[in-house]
Backbone as numpy.savetxt, mean C-alpha at the origin, in Angstrom:
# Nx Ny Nz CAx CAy CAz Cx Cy Cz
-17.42 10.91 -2.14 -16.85 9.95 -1.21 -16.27 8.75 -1.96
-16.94 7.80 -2.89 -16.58 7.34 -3.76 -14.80 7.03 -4.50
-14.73 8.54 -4.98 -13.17 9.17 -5.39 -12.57 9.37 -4.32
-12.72 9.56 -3.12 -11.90 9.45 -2.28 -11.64 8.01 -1.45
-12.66 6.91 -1.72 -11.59 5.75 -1.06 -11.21 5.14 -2.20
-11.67 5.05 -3.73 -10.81 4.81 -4.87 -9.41 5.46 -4.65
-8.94 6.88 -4.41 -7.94 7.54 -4.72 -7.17 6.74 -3.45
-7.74 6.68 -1.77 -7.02 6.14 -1.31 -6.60 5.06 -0.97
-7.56 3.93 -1.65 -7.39 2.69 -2.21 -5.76 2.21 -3.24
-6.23 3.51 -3.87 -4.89 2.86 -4.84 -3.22 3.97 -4.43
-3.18 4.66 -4.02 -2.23 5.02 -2.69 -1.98 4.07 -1.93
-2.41 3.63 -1.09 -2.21 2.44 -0.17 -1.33 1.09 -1.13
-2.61 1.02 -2.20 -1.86 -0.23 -3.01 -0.83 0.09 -3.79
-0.23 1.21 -4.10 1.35 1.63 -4.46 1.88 1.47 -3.42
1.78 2.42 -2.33 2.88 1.84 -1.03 2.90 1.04 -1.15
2.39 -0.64 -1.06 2.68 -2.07 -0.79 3.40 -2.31 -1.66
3.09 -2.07 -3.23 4.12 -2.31 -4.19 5.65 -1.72 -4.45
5.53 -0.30 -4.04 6.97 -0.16 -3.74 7.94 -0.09 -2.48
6.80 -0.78 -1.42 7.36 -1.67 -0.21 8.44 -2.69 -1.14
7.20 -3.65 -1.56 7.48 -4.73 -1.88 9.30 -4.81 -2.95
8.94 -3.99 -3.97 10.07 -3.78 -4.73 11.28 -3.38 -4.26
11.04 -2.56 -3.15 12.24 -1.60 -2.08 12.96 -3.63 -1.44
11.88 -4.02 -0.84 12.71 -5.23 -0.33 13.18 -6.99 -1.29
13.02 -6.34 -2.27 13.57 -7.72 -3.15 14.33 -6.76 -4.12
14.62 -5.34 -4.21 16.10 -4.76 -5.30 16.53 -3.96 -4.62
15.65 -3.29 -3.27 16.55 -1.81 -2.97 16.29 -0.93 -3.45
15.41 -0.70 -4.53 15.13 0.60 -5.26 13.70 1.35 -4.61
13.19 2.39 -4.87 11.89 3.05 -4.25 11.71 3.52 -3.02
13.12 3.38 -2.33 13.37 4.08 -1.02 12.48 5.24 -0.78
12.21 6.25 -1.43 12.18 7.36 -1.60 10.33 7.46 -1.26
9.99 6.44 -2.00 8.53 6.11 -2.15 7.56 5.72 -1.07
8.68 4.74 -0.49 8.00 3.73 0.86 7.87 4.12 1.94
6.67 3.71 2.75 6.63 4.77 4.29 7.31 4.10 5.32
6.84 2.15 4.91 7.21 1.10 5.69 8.69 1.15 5.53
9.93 1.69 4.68 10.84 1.67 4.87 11.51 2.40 5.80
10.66 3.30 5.93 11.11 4.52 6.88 10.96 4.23 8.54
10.06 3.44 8.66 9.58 3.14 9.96 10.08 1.95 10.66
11.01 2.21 11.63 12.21 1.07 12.19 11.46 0.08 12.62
10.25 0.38 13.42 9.84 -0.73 14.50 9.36 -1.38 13.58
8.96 -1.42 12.32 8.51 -2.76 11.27 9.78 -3.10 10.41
10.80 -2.89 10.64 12.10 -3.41 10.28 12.03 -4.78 9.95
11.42 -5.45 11.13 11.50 -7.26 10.85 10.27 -7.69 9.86
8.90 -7.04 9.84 8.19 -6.81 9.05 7.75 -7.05 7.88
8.37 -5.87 6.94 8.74 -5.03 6.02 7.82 -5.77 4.88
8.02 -7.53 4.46 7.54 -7.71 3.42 5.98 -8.10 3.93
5.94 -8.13 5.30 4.30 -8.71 5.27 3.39 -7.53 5.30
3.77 -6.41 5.62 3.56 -5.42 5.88 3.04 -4.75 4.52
4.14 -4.82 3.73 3.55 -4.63 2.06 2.78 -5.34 1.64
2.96 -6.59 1.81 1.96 -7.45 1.25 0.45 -6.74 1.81
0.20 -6.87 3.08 -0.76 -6.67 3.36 -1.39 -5.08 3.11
-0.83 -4.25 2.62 -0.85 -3.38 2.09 -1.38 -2.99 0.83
-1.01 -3.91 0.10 -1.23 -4.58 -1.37 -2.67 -4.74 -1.16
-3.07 -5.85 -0.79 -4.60 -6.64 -0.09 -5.53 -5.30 -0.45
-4.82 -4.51 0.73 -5.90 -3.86 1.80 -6.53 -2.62 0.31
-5.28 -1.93 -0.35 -5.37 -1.19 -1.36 -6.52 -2.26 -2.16
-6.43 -2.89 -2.62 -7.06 -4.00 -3.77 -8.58 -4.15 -3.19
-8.45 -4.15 -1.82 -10.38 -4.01 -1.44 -10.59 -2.79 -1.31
-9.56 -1.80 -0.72 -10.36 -0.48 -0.85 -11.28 0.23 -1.85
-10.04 -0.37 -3.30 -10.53 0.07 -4.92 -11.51 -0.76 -4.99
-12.08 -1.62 -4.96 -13.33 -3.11 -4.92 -14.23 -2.53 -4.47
-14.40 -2.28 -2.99 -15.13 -1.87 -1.74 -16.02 -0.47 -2.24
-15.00 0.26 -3.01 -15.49 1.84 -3.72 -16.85 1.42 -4.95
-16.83 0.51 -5.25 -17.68 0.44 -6.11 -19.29 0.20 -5.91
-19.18 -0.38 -4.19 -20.19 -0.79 -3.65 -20.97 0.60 -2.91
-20.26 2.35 -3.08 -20.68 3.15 -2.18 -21.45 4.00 -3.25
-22.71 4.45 -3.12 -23.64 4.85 -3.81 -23.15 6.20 -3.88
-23.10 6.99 -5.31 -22.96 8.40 -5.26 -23.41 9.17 -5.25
């Protein structure tokens, strides 16, 4: 269980980062889910951001689950 909210800890915290990069160059289209998804159109950078966060406690949070 452990390796699995580490693994999806840091998944999550790539999406935010190539949210983030997609909306300050345009590049990582390909990568991002939040780009894909219209109704967070207006969104986009808080959305990553908070994405970012959420990845960064998931990987944290994993350390606290006994194996």
């Amino acid at each position: 269980m452990k390796k699995f909210v580490e693994t999806a800890g840091f998944i999550v915290c790539v999406q935010g980062v190539a949210g983030l990069l997609y909306e300050w160059t345009g590049w990582f289209r390909l990568w991002t889910v939040v780009a894909r998804l219209r109704f967070l159109d207006d969104y986009g950078l808080f959305v990553n951001i908070v994405l970012v966060v959420t990845g960064g406690a998931l990987m944290i949070a994993a350390d606290s689950i006994k194996a």
